[in-house]
Each structure stands twice: as C-alpha cells, then as structure tokens.
BANUVO-804583 format. One record per residue (C-alpha): residue number from 1; residue in one letter; x, y, z. Coordinates in nm, 2 decimals. Layout:
<torgus>
{torgu NUM "A" {X Y Z}}
...
</torgus>
This chain:
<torgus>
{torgu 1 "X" {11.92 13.63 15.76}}
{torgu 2 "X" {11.99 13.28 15.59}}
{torgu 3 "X" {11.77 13.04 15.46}}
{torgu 4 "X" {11.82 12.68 15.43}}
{torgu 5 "X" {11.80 12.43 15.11}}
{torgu 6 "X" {11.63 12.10 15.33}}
{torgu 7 "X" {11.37 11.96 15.46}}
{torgu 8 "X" {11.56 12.05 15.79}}
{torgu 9 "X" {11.80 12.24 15.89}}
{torgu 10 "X" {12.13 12.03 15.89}}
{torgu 11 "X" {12.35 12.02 16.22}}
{torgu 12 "X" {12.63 12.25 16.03}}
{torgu 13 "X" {12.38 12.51 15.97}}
{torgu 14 "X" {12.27 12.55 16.31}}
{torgu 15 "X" {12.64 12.52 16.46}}
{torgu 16 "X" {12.72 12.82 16.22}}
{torgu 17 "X" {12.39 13.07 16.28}}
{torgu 18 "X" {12.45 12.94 16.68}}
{torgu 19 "X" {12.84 13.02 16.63}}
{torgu 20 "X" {12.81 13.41 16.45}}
{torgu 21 "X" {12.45 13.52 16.58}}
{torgu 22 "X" {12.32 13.54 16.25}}
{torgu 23 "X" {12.03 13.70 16.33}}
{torgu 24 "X" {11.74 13.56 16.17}}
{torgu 25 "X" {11.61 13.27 15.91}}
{torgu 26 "X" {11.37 13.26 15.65}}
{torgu 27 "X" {11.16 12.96 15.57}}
{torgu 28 "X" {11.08 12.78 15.21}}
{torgu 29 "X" {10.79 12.58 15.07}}
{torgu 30 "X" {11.06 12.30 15.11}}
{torgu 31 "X" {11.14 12.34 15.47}}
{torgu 32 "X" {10.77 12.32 15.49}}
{torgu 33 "X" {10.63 12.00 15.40}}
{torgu 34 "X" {10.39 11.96 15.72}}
{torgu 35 "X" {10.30 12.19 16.02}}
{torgu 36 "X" {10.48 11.95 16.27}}
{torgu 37 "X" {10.76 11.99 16.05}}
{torgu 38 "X" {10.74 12.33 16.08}}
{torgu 39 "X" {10.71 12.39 16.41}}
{torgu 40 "X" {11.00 12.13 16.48}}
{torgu 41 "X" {11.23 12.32 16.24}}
{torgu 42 "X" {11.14 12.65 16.42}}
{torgu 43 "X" {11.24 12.52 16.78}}
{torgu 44 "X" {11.60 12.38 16.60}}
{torgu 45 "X" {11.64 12.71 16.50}}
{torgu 46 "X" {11.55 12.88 16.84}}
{torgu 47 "X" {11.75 12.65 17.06}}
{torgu 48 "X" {12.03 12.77 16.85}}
{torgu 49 "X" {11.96 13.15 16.82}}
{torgu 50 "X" {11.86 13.40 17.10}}
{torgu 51 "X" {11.56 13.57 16.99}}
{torgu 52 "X" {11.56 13.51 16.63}}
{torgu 53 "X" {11.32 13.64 16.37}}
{torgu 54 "X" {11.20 13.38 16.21}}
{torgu 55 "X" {11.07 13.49 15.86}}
{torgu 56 "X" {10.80 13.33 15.57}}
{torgu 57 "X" {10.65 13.51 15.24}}
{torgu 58 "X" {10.29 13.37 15.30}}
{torgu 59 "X" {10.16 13.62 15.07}}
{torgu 60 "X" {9.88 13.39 14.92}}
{torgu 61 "X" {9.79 13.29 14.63}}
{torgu 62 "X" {10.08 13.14 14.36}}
{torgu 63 "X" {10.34 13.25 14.68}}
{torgu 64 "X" {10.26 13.06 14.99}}
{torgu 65 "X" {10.54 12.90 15.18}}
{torgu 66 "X" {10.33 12.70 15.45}}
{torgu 67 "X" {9.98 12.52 15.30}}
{torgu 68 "X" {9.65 12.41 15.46}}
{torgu 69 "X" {9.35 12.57 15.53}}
{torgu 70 "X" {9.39 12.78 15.83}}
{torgu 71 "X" {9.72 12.97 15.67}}
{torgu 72 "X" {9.65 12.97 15.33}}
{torgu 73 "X" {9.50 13.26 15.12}}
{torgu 74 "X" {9.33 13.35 14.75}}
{torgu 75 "X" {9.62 13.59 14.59}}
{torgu 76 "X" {9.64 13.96 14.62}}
{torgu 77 "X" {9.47 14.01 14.30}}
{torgu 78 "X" {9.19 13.78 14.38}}
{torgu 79 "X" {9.05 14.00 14.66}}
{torgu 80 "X" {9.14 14.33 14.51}}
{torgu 81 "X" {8.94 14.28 14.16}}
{torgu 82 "X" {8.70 14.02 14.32}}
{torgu 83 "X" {8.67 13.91 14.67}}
{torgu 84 "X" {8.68 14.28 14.85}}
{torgu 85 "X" {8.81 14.40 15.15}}
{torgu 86 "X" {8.64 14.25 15.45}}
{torgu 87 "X" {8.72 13.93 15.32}}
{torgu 88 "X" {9.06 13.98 15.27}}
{torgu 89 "X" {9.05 14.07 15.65}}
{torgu 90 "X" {8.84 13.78 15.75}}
{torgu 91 "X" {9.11 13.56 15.56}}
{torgu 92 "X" {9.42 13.72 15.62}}
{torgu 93 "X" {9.38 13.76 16.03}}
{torgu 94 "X" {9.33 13.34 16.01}}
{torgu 95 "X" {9.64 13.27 15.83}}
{torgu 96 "X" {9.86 13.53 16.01}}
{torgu 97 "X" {9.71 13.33 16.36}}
{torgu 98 "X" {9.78 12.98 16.23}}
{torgu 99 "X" {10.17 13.18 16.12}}
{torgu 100 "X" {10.21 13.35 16.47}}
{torgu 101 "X" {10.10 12.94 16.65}}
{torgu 102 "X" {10.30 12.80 16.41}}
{torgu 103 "X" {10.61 13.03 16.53}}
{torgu 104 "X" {10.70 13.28 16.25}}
{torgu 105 "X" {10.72 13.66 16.38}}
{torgu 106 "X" {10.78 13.80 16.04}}
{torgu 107 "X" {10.53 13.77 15.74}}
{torgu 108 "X" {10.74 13.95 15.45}}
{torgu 109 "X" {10.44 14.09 15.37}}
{torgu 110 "X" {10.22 14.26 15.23}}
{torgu 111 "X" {10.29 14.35 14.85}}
{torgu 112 "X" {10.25 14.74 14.82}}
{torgu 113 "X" {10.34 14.71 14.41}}
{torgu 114 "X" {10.10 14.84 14.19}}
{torgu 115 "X" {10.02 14.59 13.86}}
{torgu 116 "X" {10.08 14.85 13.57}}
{torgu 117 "X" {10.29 14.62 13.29}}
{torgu 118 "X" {10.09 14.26 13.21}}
{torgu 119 "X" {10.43 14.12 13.12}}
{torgu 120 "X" {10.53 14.15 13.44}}
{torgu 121 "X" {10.55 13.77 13.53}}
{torgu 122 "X" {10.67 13.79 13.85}}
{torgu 123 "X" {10.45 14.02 14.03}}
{torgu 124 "X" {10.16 13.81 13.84}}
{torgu 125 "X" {9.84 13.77 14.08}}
{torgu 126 "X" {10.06 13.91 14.36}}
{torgu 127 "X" {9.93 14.30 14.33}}
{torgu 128 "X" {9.61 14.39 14.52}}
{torgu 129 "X" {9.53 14.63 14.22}}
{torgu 130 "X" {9.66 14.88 13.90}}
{torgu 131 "X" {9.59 15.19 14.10}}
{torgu 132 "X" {9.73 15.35 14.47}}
{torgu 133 "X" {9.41 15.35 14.58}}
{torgu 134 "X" {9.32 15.01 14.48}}
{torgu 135 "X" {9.64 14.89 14.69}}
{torgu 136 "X" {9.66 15.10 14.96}}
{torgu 137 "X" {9.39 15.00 15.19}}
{torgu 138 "X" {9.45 14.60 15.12}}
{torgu 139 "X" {9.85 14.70 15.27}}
{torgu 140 "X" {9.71 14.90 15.57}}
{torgu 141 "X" {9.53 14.61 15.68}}
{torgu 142 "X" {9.75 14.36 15.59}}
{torgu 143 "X" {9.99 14.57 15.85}}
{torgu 144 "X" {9.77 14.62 16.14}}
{torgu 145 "X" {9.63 14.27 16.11}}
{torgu 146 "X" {9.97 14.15 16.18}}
{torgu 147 "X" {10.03 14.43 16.45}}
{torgu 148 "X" {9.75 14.32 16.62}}
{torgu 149 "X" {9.84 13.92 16.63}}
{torgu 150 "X" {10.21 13.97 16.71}}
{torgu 151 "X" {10.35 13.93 16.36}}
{torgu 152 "X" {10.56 14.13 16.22}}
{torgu 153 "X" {10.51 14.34 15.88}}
{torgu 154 "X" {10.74 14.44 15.54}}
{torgu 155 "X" {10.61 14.62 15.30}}
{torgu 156 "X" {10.76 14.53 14.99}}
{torgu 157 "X" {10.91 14.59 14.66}}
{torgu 158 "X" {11.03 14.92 14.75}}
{torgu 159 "X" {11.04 15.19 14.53}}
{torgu 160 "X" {10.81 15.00 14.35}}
{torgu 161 "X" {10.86 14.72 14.10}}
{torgu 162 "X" {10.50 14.73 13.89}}
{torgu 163 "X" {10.59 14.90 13.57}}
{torgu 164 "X" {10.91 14.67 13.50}}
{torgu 165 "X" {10.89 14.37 13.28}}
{torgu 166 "X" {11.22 14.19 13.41}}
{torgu 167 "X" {11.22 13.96 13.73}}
{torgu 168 "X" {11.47 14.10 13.95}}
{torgu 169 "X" {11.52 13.68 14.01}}
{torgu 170 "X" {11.62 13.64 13.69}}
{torgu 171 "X" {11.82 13.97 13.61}}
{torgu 172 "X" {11.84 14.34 13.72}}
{torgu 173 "X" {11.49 14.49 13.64}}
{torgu 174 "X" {11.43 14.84 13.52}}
{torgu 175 "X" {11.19 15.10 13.53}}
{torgu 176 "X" {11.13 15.46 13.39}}
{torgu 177 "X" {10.90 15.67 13.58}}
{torgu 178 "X" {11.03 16.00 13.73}}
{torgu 179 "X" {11.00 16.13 14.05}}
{torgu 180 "X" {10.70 16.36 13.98}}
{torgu 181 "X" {10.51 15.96 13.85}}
{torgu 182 "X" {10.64 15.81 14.16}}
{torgu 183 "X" {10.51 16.10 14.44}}
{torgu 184 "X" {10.17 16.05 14.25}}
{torgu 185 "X" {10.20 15.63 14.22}}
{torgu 186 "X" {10.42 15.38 14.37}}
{torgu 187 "X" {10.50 15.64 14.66}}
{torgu 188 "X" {10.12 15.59 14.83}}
{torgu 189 "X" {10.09 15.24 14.93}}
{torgu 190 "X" {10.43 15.26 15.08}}
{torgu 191 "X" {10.35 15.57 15.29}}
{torgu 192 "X" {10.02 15.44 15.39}}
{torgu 193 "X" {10.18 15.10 15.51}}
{torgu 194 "X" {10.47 15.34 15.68}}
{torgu 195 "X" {10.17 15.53 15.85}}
{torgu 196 "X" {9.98 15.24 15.95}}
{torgu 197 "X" {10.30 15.09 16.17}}
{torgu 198 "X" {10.47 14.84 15.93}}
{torgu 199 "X" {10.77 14.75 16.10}}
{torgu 200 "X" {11.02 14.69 15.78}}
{torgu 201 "X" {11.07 14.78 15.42}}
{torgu 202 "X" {11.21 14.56 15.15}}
{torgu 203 "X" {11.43 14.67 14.85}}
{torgu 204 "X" {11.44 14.50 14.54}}
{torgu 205 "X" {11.70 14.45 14.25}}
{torgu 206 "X" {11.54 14.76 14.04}}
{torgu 207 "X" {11.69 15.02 13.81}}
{torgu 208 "X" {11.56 15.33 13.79}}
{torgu 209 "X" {11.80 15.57 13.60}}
{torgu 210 "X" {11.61 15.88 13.69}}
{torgu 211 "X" {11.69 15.83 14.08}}
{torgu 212 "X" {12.00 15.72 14.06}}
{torgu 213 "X" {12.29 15.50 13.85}}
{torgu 214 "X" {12.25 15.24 14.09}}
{torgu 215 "X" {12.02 14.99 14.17}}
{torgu 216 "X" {11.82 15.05 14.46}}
{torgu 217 "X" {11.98 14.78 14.69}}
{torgu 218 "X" {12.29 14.97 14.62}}
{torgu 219 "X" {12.16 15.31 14.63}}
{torgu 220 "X" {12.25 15.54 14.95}}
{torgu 221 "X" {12.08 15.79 14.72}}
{torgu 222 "X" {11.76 15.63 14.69}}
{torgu 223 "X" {11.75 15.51 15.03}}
{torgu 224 "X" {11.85 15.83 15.21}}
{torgu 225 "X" {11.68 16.03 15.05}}
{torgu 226 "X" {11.36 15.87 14.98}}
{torgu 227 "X" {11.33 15.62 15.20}}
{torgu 228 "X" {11.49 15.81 15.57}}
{torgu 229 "X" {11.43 16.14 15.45}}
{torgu 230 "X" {11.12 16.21 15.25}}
{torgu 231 "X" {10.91 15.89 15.39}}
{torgu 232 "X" {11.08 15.94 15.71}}
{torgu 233 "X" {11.10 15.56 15.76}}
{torgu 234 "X" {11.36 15.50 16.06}}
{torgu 235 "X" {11.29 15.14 16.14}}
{torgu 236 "X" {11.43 14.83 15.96}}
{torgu 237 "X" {11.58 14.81 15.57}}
{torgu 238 "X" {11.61 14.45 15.43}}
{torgu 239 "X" {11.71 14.38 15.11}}
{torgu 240 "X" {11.56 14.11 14.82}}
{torgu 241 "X" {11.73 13.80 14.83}}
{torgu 242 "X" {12.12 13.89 14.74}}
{torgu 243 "X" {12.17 13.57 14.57}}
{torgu 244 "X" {11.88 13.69 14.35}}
{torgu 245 "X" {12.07 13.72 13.92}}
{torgu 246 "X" {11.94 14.11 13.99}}
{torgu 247 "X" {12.20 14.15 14.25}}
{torgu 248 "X" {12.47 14.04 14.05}}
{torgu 249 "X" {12.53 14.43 13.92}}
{torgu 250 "X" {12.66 14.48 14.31}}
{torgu 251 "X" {12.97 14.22 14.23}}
{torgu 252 "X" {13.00 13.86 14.28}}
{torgu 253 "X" {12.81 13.71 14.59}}
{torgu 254 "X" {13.10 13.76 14.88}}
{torgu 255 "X" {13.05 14.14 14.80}}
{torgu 256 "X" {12.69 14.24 14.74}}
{torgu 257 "X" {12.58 14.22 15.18}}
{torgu 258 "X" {12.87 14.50 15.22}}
{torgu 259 "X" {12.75 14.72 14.90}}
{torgu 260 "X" {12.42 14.66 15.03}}
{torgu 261 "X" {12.44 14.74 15.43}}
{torgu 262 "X" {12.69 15.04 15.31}}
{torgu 263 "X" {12.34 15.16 15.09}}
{torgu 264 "X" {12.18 15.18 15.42}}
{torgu 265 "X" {11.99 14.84 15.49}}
{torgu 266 "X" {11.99 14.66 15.83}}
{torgu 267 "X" {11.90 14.31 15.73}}
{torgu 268 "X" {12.09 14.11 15.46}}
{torgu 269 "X" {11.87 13.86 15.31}}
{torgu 270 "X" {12.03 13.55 15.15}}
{torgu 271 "X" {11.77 13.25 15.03}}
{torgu 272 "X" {11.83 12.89 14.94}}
{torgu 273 "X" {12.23 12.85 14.92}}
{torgu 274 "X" {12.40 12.82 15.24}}
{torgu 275 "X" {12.74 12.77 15.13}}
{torgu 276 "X" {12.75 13.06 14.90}}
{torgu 277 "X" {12.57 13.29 15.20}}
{torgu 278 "X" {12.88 13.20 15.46}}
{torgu 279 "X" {13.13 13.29 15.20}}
{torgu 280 "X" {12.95 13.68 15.22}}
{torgu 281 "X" {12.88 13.67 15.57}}
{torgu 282 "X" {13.28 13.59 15.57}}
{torgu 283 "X" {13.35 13.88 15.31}}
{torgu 284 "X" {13.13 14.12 15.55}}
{torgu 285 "X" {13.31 14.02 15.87}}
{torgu 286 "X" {13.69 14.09 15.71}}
{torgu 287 "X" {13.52 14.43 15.54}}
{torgu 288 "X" {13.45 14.53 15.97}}
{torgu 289 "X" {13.81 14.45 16.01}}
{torgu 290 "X" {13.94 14.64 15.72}}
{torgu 291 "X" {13.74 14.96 15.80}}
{torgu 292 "X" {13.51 14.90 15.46}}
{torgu 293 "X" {13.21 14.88 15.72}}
{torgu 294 "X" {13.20 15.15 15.97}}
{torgu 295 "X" {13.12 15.03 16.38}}
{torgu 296 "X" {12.95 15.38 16.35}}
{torgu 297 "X" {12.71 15.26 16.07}}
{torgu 298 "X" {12.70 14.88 16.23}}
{torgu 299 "X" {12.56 15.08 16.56}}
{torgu 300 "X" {12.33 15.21 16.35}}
{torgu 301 "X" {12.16 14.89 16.25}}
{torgu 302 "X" {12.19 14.75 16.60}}
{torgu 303 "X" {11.99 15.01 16.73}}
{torgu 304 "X" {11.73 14.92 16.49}}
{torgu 305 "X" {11.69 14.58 16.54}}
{torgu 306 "X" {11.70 14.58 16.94}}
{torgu 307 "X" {11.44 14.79 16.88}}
{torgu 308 "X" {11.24 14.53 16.68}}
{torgu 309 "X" {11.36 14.23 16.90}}
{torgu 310 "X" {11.20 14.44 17.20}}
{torgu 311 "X" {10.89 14.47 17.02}}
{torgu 312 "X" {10.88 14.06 16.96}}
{torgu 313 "X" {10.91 14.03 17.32}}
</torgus>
C-alpha cells in the first residue's frame, strides 16, 4: 500500500500501482485539500487499480486526514474523559458515512492504545482512556459502526504502544511490561475489537524485550504467537508506515517490506515517499525470485486479502 506526496496523484504513480497491482493506497491531509478533490483522486486511483483499498487515518481530533463537518470528529480522549459514549456514536457513524460517499473502504481506525505515560507525545489526545475498560467499548463501536456502513476497520498500535515515551516516527519506541501486565492491559481492547469483527490489525515500530529481541514488525515471535495463536486473529496484518525512523532497526528501506511480510504481515504500508517505496517494492519482487519470500507464505497473504476484497464487494 503506497501513498502519495501531492495534491494528486502524478501520471508516473498511477502507471506504476496500474503496472504491479499494488494493491492499495493510503490518503494524506495533502492529497486532501477539498472533498471534490478527494473524490477525483479516488476515481484516478480506481481507474488504475482493480478493486483497490483505498485507506485514511480519520481518527479525529489532532489526526484527521479529510476536514469539514460531516467527517470530522472531537479526539479520542475528548469523548472518553468528556463527551461519552453515545456521542462518540452519534459522531463517529456521520464521519465514517461522509468517508464511505467520499470513497475510502478502510478507516485505519480505531486506536485500541491505552494512555498510561503523559510523555507520550505521539499518542497525545488519540487514546479513548488510561484503563481497558475505559477503551474497550469506544473500539467495539468504532468497529461495528464501520461494519455496518461498509468501511473497513484496523485496530491499531498493536501490542500496544501506551506506556512508551518514544514516537515510533521518530525512532524505535520501547516498552517494559511483561506478558502477565499485557494479558491484564493492553491485551483487552485488542481482543474486544478482534471479537467485535475488526477486519485488520496494525503493528507498530515497538520494542518490547520481554517478548522478543525484535521489534514487533519484525517479530514472527510476537505475531505468531500472540497475534495467530493466542488472539486467534486470522484476517489481515499491516504494518506502521515502513519509512517510519522506528523501522530503520529492520535495515535500510529496500529491506524492511521483506523482514516485515517474512514476520507474518499481509499488507506493507509505505507513507509519503514514492520513490523510496518503489525501490522496496523492487527489493521485495527480486527476494520472490531468489527464494527469500516463500510462494507458500505469499499464498498465505493472498488468501487473506481476497477474502477482504470479497467482503468490499
């Protein structure tokens, strides 16, 4: 999944995503200035692609991608501490409408962190609340919601990115709770999101030394284990942004989509810089070739997303 760095999406971008059936494309606040641009960029993009999933983080608040007053939201925090439930509801089934008429099928959304370190900048306002069960009922009907409207869901930052202080844009971020800490915390909103239907899970650039030595979008450890086997989540894997400064532990930018689909994922997300995305969609292709990237795990992934592309039709 690629993103793009303009107000449109220039001609070589949409040869190349036609040309290698790069599956999806995520949108930024720059690519959308207006709602007609928006929905012009969208049909670019799905003249070029068969059934593409075309992705936003319109989590409200401080991270909203598309603005006016149909698909635009008060932040997490805002209705956890303040606001309440039912009007996170009344609000959140507007904006995921005016998202779904607008074109998107995938809200990377909704936030199932839980805000336990106040020096954690970048989850800042973006948490529903500093317990499970202040979160958890905010994610399961941020999921149905968007079930019920034809919009896809991701929960997100799995395993859980509250208690670090570093932003995983910036550098790798780090956090210390054990597994006992994490079956009693971070674990809950994610399982009650996985229960209520969400159709995808996002990593995140995160250490956690008592899981594993790697980070978690590296980690066939952590997403085997956890993730397939103890959450028993079988649908679709997407990773953070791999042009993210957290990523850079993986290698340089041609290698971290094959560390990271070898880890398990099904979607590679790179953000804002094409030309650096082609080079590791180039590295990934040649890594197929060379027998780095198994057709048997490839399969794998495919079987995954037709599912999800059947479900968007």
């Amino acid at each position: 999944m690629f993103g793009f760095s303009d107000k449109k999406p220039s001609d070589e971008f949409l040869t190349f995503i036609n040309q290698n059936n790069i599956g999806g494309v995520i949108f930024f606040k720059y690519n959308c200035p207006d709602h007609s641009t928006v929905k012009s960029n969208i049909k670019l993009i799905k003249d070029a692609l068969t059934n593409p999933i075309i992705a936003v983080d319109q989590e409200g608040g401080r991270v909203v991608r598309v603005t006016g007053d149909d698909v635009e939201i008060k932040g997490a925090s805002e209705y956890g501490n303040k606001l309440g439930l039912e009007k996170f509801k009344k609000d959140y089934t507007e904006s995921i409408r005016a998202l779904k008429s607008l074109g998107f099928n995938l809200n990377l959304a909704p936030v199932c962190d839980i805000f336990l370190n106040n020096e954690n900048n970048c989850l800042k306002g973006r948490c529903f609340g500093s317990t499970a069960d202040n979160v958890s009922p905010f994610v399961v009907e941020a999921v149905k919601i968007a079930g019920m409207n034809g919009v896809l869901s991701c929960l997100k930052h799995f395993p859980g990115l509250g208690e670090s202080q570093v932003d995983p844009h910036i550098s790798v971020a780090h956090a210390n709770y054990d597994l006992e800490t994490w079956n009693k915390r971070e674990k809950i909103p994610f399982e009650a999101g996985i229960k209520a239907g969400a159709d995808m899970i996002m990593t995140t650039h995160l250490h956690v030394p008592s899981f594993d030595k790697e980070i978690v979008t590296g980690s066939k450890k952590i997403i085997n284990s956890m993730l397939r086997n103890e959450l028993e989540f079988n649908k679709i894997l997407i990773t953070d942004d791999l042009l993210m400064e957290g990523a850079s532990i993986l290698g340089d930018v041609n290698q971290r989509a094959v560390s990271a689909f070898n880890a398990g994922h099904d979607i590679l997300l790179f953000g804002q810089d094409f030309n650096r995305a082609k080079k590791s969609f180039e590295t990934f292709r040649n890594s197929v070739g060379k027998g780095i990237i198994s057709t048997e795990r490839i399969m794998k992934s495919l079987d995954r997303i037709t599912e999800l592309r059947a479900k968007l039709n």
